[in-house]
N, C-alpha and C positions, 0 to 999 in steps of 0.2 A: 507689463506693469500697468493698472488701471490709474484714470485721473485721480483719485482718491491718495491712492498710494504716492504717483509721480506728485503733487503737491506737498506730501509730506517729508519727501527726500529734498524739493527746493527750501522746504524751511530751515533743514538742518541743514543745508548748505550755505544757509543763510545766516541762520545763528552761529555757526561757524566764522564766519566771515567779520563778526561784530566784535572790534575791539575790547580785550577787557584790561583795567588800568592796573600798576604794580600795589605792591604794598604802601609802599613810601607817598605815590603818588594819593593815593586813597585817603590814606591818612589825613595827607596836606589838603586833599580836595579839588586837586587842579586837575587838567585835563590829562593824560597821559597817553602817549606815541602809539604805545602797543609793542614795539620792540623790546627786545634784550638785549643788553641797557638799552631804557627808554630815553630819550634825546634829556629828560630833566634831568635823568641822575648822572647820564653822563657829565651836564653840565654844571651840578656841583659835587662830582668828584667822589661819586657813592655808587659807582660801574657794580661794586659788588652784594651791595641792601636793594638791589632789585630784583626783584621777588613777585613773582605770580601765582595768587594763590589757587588752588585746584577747586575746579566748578564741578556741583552734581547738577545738574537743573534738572527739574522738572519740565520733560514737554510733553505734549498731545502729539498722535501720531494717530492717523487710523488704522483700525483695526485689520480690513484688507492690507492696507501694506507689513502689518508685524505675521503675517495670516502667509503673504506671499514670500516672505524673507525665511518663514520656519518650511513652506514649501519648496525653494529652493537649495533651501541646507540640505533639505532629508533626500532632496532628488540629486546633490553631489557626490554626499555619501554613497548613494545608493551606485553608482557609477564610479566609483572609484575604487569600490569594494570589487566590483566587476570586473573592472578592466575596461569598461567601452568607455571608445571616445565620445565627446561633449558632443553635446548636436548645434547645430550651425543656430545663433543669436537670432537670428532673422524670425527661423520654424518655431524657437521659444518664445520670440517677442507677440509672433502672430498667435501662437497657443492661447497665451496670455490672455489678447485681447476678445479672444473668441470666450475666454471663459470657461474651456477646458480645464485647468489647474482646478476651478471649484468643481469641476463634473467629477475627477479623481474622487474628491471627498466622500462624495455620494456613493461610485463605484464601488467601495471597499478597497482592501487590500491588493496589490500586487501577489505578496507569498501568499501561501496555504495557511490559514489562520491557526493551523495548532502550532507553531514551529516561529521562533525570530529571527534574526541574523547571524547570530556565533552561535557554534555546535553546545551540547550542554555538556559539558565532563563532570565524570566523577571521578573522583582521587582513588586510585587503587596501588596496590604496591609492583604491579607488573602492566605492562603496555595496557590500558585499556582500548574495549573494541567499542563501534559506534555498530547503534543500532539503529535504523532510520524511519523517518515519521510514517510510513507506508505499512511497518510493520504492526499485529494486530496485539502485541506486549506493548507496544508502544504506545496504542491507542487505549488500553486498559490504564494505564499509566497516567495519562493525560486524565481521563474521567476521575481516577482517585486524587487529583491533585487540582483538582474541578474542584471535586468535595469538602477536601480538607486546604484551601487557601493556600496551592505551592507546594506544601510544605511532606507529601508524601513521595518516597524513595522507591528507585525503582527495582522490581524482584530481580535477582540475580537467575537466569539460567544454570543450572546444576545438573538436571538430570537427562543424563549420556551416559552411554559405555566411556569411560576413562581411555585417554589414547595408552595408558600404561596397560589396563586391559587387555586394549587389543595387540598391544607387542608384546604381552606375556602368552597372549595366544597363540600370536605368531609364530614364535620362534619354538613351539612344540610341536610334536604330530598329532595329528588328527586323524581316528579312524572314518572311513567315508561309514554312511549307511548300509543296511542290507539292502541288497537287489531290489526286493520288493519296496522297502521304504523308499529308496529311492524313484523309483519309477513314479510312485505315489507323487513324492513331494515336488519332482520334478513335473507333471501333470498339472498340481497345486497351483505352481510357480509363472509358468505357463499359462494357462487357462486365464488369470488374473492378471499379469502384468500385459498380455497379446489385447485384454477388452479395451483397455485403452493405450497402447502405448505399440510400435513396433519396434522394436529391437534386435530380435532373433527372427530366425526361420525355424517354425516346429520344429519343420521335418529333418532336417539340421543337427539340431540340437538332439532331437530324440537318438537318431544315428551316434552323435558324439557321444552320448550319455552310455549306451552301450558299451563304448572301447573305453571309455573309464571306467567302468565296471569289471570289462573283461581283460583287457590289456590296455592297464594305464599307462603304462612306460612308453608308449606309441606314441602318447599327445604331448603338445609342445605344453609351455610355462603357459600360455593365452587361452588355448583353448582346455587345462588342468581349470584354468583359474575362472572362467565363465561358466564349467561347471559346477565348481563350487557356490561359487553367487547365487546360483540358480536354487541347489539344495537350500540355501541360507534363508531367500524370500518363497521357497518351498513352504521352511519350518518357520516364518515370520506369518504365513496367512495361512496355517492351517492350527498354530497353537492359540490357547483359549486365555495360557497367562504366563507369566516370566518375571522377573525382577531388571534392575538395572545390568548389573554386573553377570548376570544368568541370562540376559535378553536370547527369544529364540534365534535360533542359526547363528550366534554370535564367533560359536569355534570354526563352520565352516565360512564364515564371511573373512575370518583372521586369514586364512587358508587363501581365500579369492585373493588377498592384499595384498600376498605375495608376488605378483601382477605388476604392482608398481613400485620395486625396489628399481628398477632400473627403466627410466623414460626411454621410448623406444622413437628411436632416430628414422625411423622410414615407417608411418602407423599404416592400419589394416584394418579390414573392416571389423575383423577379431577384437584388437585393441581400443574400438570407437565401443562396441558392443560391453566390453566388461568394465568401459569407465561406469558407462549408461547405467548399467547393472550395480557396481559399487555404488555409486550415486543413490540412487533408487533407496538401496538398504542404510544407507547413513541416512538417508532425510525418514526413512520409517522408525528409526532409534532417537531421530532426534540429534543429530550432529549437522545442523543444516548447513555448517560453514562447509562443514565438507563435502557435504550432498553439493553444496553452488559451483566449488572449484574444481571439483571431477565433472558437473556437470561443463563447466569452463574448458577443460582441458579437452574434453570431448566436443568440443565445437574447434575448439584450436585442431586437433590432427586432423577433424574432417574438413577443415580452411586447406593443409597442408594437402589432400588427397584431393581436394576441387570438389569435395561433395556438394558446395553451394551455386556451383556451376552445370550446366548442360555439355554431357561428352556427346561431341560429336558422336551421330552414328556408324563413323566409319572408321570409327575405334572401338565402339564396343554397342554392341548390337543385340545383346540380352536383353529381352525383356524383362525378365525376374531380378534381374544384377541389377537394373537399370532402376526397377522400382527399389528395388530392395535400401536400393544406396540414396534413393531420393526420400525415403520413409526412414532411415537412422539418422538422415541429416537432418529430419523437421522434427526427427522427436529429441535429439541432441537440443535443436531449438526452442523446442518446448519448455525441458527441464532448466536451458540457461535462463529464460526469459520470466520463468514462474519464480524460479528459487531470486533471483537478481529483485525483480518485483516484491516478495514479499520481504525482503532485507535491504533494500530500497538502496539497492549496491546497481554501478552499471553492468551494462550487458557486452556479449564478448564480441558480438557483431551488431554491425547498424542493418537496417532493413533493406537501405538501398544497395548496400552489396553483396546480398542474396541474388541470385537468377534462375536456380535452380527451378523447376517444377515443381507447382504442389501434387500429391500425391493423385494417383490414379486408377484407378480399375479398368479401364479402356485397352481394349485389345491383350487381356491379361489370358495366358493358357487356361483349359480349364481345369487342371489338375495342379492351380496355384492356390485355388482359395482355402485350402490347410493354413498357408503359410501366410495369406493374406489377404483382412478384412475389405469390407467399404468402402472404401474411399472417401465416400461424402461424411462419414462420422469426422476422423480426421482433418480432413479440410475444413470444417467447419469448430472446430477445436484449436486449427491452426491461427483461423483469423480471431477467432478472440483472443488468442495469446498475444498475439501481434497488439491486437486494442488493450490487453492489459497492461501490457509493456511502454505504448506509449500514453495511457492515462497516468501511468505512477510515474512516467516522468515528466507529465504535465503538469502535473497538481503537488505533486512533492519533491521536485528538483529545485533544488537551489538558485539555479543559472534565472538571473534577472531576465521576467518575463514584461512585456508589452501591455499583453492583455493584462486585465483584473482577473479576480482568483474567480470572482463566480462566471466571468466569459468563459474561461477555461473549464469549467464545472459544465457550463451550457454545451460548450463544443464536444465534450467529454461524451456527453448524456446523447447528442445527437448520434455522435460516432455508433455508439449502442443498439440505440435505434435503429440507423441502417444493418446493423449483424443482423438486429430480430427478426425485422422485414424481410430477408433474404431466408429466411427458414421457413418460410412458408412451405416452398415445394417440399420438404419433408414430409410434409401430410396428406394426408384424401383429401375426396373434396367433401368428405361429409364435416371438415371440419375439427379432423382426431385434433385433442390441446394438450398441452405441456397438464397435466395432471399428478396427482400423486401414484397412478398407474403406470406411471415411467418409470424405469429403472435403467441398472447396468447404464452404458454410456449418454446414455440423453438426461438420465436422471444428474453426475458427474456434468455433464454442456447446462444444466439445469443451475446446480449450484455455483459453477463458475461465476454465468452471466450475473447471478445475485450478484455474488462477492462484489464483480467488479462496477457493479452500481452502487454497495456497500460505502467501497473502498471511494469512490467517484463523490459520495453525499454525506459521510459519517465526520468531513470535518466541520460543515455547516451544522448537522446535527449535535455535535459537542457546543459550537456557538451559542445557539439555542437555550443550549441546557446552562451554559454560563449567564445568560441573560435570565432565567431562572432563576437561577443560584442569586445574580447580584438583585433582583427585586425581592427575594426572600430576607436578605440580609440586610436590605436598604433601611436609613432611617425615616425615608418618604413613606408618603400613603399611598403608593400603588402599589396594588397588590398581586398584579400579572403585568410582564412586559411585552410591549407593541413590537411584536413579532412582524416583518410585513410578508407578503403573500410568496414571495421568492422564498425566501429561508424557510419558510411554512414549508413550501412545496417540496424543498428538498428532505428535508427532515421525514416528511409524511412517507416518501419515497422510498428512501433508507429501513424507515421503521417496517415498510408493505413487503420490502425484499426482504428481510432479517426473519420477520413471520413467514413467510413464503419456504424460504430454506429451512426452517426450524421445524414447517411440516415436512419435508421433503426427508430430513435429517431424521424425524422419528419413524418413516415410515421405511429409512432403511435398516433401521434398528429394531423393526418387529420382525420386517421378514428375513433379515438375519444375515443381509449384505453389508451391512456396517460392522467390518472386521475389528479385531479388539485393538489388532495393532497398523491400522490403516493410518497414515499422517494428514492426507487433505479432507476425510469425513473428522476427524478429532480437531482438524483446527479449523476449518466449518462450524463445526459447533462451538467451540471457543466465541471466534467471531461473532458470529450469530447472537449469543449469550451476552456478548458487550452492547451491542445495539439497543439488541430487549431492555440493559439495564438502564440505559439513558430514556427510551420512553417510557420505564414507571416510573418513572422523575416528573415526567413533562404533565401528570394530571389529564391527558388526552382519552380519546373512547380506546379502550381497550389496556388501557396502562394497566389496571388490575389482572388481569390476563397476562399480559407480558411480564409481570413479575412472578409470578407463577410458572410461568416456562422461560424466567431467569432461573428459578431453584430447580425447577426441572432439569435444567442444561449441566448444573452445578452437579445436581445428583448423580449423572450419568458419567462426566468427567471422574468423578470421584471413583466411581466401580469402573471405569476404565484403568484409573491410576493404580487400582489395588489390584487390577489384573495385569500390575508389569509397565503398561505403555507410559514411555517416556516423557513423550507431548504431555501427557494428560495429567504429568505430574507437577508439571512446569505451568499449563492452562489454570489448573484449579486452582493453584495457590493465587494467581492474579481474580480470580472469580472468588475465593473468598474472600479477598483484600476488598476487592468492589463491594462484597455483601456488607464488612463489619463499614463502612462507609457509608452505604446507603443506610444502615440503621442508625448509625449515629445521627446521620441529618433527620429520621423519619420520628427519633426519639426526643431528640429538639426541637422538630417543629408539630410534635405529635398528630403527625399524618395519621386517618384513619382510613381505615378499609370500606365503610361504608358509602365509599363513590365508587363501587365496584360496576363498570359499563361493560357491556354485551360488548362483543367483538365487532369490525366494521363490517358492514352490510351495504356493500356498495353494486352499483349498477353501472355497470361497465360499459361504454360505450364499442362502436365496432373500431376493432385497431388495424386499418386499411383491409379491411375485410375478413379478418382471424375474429371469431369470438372469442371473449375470455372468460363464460361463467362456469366456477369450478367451488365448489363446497366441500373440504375434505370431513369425514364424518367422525373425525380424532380432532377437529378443533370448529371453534365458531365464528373463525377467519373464516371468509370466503375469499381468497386468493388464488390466483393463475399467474403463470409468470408473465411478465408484459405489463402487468395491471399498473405497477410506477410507472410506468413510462405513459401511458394511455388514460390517466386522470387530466380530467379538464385543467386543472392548476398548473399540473407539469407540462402540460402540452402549450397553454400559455407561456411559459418561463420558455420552453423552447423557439418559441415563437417571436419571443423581443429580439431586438434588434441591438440592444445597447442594455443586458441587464445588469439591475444593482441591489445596494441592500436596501435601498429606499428611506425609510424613515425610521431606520433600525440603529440604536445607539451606537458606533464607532466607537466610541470609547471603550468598549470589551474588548477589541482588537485590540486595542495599544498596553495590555496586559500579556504580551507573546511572553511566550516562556521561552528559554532557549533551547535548542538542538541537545542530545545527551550522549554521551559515553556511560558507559558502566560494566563493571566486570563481567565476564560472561565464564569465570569458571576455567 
C-alpha cells in the first residue's frame, strides 16, 4: 500500500476513534462520554433514551487507495474461485511498493478477452452441452454479438446423421458392394486417408478386403467392422453429394458400429484401428462429439497396450510392428488433440507421459514403403499438434494464469516461430517457398500452421473491432480509436493468415482436391471467412477485398451445403448470421464502397534466411506463409520483454461476456 493510500487508512482510523455524543446529550449541549449509556444518562436515570444517531460522513480518500482496495478485491476473488492459496503479505506488500499492481493495469487481462469468469448457459429442456471459446462457432458468435450489443443468440448445431439413424441402420443388413466397387472405393479410401494420416497397412487391408469379399464368415467382428469403415470413407471421398439422413457410406458406417456394442477387455491393434476409422467418419458427417470420444477411446486402449512407450527390443524386434504401433499411436494423438482443441474439451493424455518415438523411416525394409510414407511429413504434423494443443490451453483454459493474456499470445507466437524455423531443411537451397504450388500434405501443414496463428490472434483481433464498434457508437468526436502498435500487430497478423489460407483454400478448389465432404478444408474455410469478416470492418488496406472473399467463402459454403455436407450446413448459417449483421451496421452507418484499397504489397524482409516473395495470380495478396510472423511490427511485439496493450482503452475488456452453453441438438 503506497504513502497516499496508508495515510488515508490512518485517517479513517482516526475519525473512527472520535467520540460522537448521544441524542439527549446533543440536545442538552454538554459534553458526552461516548459510551452506551453515556456516564450523563446514566446519572439521571435515562440508561434507556441513549441513543446514537447513525453517521454518513463525507471523507476524502485518495484515489490510489480506493484504486488498490478494488485491486485486491478482484485479486481475492480471483483465488478463491481457483482454489490457490494466498501468497505470503510480505511478496504482496513488496509487489505494492514496486508498483507492480498499476503495471497489471497497463498489461491487460489475465483471461482471454472474449470469455469472463462464469460459463454462459442457455436454458434448454434437456442437459445442455458447453461449447468452448477455442471453437470457431464460437467465435462467429462473439462477432455477431460484437455487432448487435450482446444481445445475438447462439446457432444451434442440427445438421448430423441422427443417432436414431444410425441405429435404424444398424440393426438391418446391409448388402456389401460389388467386387469391383469395392476394390474401387476401398483404393478411394486408402489413397486419401494414408496422405495424411497412418492407420492401416495397405498391404493388409488389401489382403483383408479380399476374404470379405470371398469368404466373409472367416473374419472376426474387428476386422468385418474396419472393412466396413473403409467402404464408408471409400463412398464419403468419392461422392459429389448426399443429404443428411442419405449421407454417403452412411449404411456401411452403421455396419462398422457394430464394433462397439461390446468394449473389448484386452484392445488390439485391430480395435485402435477401427476406433481411428469410426472417428474419422463421424467428424466428416459432422458429429464431432463423437469423432473426439472414439478419437479418446483410442488413445485410452492404446495407454492400455503401452503404445506410448518404447518395447524393449527383446520383446519385440519387428521393425514394421515396431513402426507400425509407434505411427497408430501419434495418429490416435493427433485425432485426440485436434478434435479436444477445437471443442476446447481436455485431452486424454499429458505430453510428459508420452515416451514413445516419433515416427521413422530409418532403417525401414525396402518393400515397406506400400505401407508406409515419410516420416518427416508426419513428424512435422506431430509437433504442431502438440503446439496446437498447448496454445488452446494457453490462451483459452480457464485455470488462473500468472502471465497476462498478451504474454501468453507472445509466448504462443514464438513457440510458432520456432516450428517454422525448423522447416527449413524441407527445401533446396534454391530456396523452394510454401506457395500456392503446394499441395496434398504440405499444402494440409500449410493451413494448419495458419489456423493455429488464427486461433493464437483472432481474440485480440475481435478487441480491435469492439474498439471500433465502441468509437462508431460514441457520443465523443473521435472518430477512430487509438489502437497501439501491439493489438495493431496482432490483428494485422491474423488478418495476413486468414488471406493466405483463403488462397491456399481456393486453389484447392480449382484443382479439385477440395473434396465436397472433406471436414478440416470446410471448416478452413468457415474460419478463414470469419476473420475476412472482422477486417471489412476495420476500414484497413484491403478491407474491400476481404469482404469480397467474405461472400466468396459464403458462396462456396452454400454449394457445399446443397451438395449434402453437413459442416457446411451448420458453417453457412453462422456466415449468413455475420452477413445480415454486417449490413445492418454498413446500413446505419452508410458505409460506402468507394474506399475500395488494392491489396497489401508488402516487401518482406529475410526470415532467418527463407525468402518469402510469393504473388498468387487469383488474388492481389501478395502472401507466403511466414510473412505474419516476419513483419517488422510482429517481430517487435516478439521481441519485448514485458508486452502490453499500452494506451489502449481497458475498459472494452471489462465488457467480458460470459462462457456459454447451448443446445446442440
Amino acid at each position: 500500500m503506497n504513502r497516499r493510500a496508508l495515510r488515508s487508512a490512518e485517517q479513517l482510523a482516526e475519525l473512527r476513534g472520535k467520540p460522537t455524543a448521544c441524542s439527549k446529550c446533543h440536545s442538552r449541549k454538554v459534553k458526552c462520554s461516548g459510551e452506551q449509556p453515556c456516564s450523563n444518562c446514566i446519572q439521571s436515570g435515562s440508561e434507556a433514551e441513549c441513543t446514537f444517531p447513525k453517521r454518513d460522513r463525507q471523507l476524502r480518500v485518495s484515489q490510489n487507495y480506493l484504486e488498490d482496495l478494488l485491486a485486491e478485491n478482484e485479486k481475492l476473488r480471483r483465488l478463491e474461485g481457483s482454489n490457490l492459496p494466498r501468497k505470503d503479505d510480505n511478496v504482496e506488500n513488496e509487489r505494492s511498493r514496486t508498483g507492480s499492481g498499476r503495471q497489471e493495469q497497463t498489461d491487460g487481462p489475465i483471461q482471454n478477452p472474449l470469455f469472463g469468469d462464469r460459463p454462459w448457459f442457455h436454458d434448454t429442456p434437456d442437459i445442455p452441452i458447453l461449447i468452448g471459446e477455442a471453437a470457431d462457432a464460437a467465435f462467429a458468435t462473439r462477432f455477431c454479438q460484437t455487432l448487435s450489443d450482446g444481445s445475438f443468440k447462439h446457432i444451434q448445431r442440427v445438421s448430423f446423421p441422427a443417432d436414431s439413424t444410425m441405429a435404424i441402420l444398424g440393426a438391418s443388413s446391409c448388402q456389401p458392394p460389388t467386387r469391383g466397387r469395392a476394390r474401387f472405393l476401398m483404393k478411394a479410401a486408402i489413397r486419401v486417408v494414408s496422405q495424411h494420416y497412418h492407420i492401416v497397412l495397405k498391404s493388409v487391408v488389401f489382403a483383408t478386403l479380399e476374404r470379405f469379399l470371398h469368404q466373409p464368415a472367416v473374419l472376426d467382428v474387428l476386422l468385418t467392422s474396419k472393412i466396413w469403415a473403409l467402404l464408408a470413407l471409400g463412398e464419403m471421398y468419392t461422392a459429389r453429394s448426399g443429404s443428411r439422413d442419405n449421407f454417403p457410406g452412411l449404411a456401411y458406417f452403421a455396419q462398422a458400429n457394430k464394433a462397439q456394442q461390446v468394449v473389448n477387455e484386452r484392445p488390439s491393434h485391430d480395435s485402435i484401428e477401427v476406433l481411428l476409422l469410426l472417428s474419422l467418419y463421424n467428424l466428416l458427417c459432422n458429429r464431432r462429439h463423437s469423432a473426439w470420444c472414439l478419437a479418446g477411446s483410442a488413445v485410452r486402449q492404446g495407454l492400455i497396450m503401452g503404445l506410448h512407450l518404447n518395447v524393449p527390443e527383446s520383446q519385440l524386434s519387428d521393425r514394421i510392428l515396431i513402426e507400425h504401433r509407434r505411427r497408430v499411436w501419434w495418429t490416435a494423438y493427433e485425432f485426440d488433440r485436434l478434435l479436444a482443441a477445437r471443442l476446447s474439451q481436455p485431452f486424454s493424455i499429458q505430453d510428459d507421459e508420452i515416451q514413445v518415438d516419433l515416427p521413422s523411416s530409418v532403417d525401414m525394409p525396402i518393400d515397406s514403403k506400400e505401407d508406409f510414407t515419410e516420416a518427416s511429413d508426419l513428424v512435422n504434423r506431430i509437433k504442431l499438434v502438440k503446439l496446437t494443443g498447448q496454445i488452446t490451453t494457453l490462451l483459452y483454459g480457464r485455470k488462473l494464469q500468472n502471465d497476462s493474456f498478451l504474454q501468453r499470445v507472445q509466448q504462443a507466437l514464438k513457440d510458432l516461430q520456432d516450428w517454422f524455423h525448423k522447416l527449413e531443411g524441407l527445401f533446396d537451397t534454391e530456396g523452394q517457398r510454401f506457395t500456392k504450388a503446394t499441395s496434398g500434405p504440405t499444402r494440409a501443414l500449410l493451413l494448419s500452421f495458419n489456423q493455429c496463428m488464427i486461433v493464437a490472434t483472432r481474440p485480440v483481433a475481435l478487441y480491435v473491432l469492439r474498439a471500433h464498434r465502441g468509437t462508431k457508437t460514441s457520443t465523443t468526436s473521435q472518430s477512430t480509436p487509438v489502437i497501439p502498435d501491439n493489438a495493431q500487430a496482432l490483428t494485422d497478423a491474423c488478418v495476413r493468415c486468414a488471406r493466405h489460407s483463403h488462397s491456399l483454400l481456393m486453389d484447392s478448389w480449382v484443382d479439385g482436391s477440395f473434396f465436397t465432404f472433406d471436414y478440416f478444408d470446410t471448416l478452413n474455410l468457415f474460419s478463414v471467412a470469419t476473420i475476412l469478416a472482422v477486417s471489412s470492418l476495420l476500414n484497413a488496406p484491403g478491407s474491400s477485398k476481404d469482404r469480397d472473399d467474405f461472400e466468396l467463402s459464403l458462396q462456396l459454403l452454400t454449394d457445399l451445403k446443397g451438395n449434402g455436407n453437413c459442416a457446411a450446413v451448420e458453417f453457412s448459417r453462422h456466415l449468413e448470421s455475420m452477413k445480415a449483421c454486417m449490413n445492418r451496421i454498413e446500413d446505419s452507418e452508410h458505409i460506402s464502397d468507394v474506399n475500395d484499397v488494392d491489396g497489401l504489397d508488402i516487401t518482406v524482409p529475410n526470415f532467418n534466411g527463407i525468402g518469402l516473395p510469393y504473388a498468387s495470380s487469383s488474388t492481389t495478396y501478395n502472401m507466403t506463409a511466414g510473412m505474419a510472423l516476419a513483419e517488422p511490427s510482429m517481430q517487435a511485439f516478439l521481441a519485448q520483454t514485458d508486452p502490453n496493450f499500452q494506451q489502449m482503452d481497458l475498459s472494452l475488456l471489462h465488457h467480458e461476456l460470459d462462457g456459454f452453453y447451448w443446445p446442440e441438438g
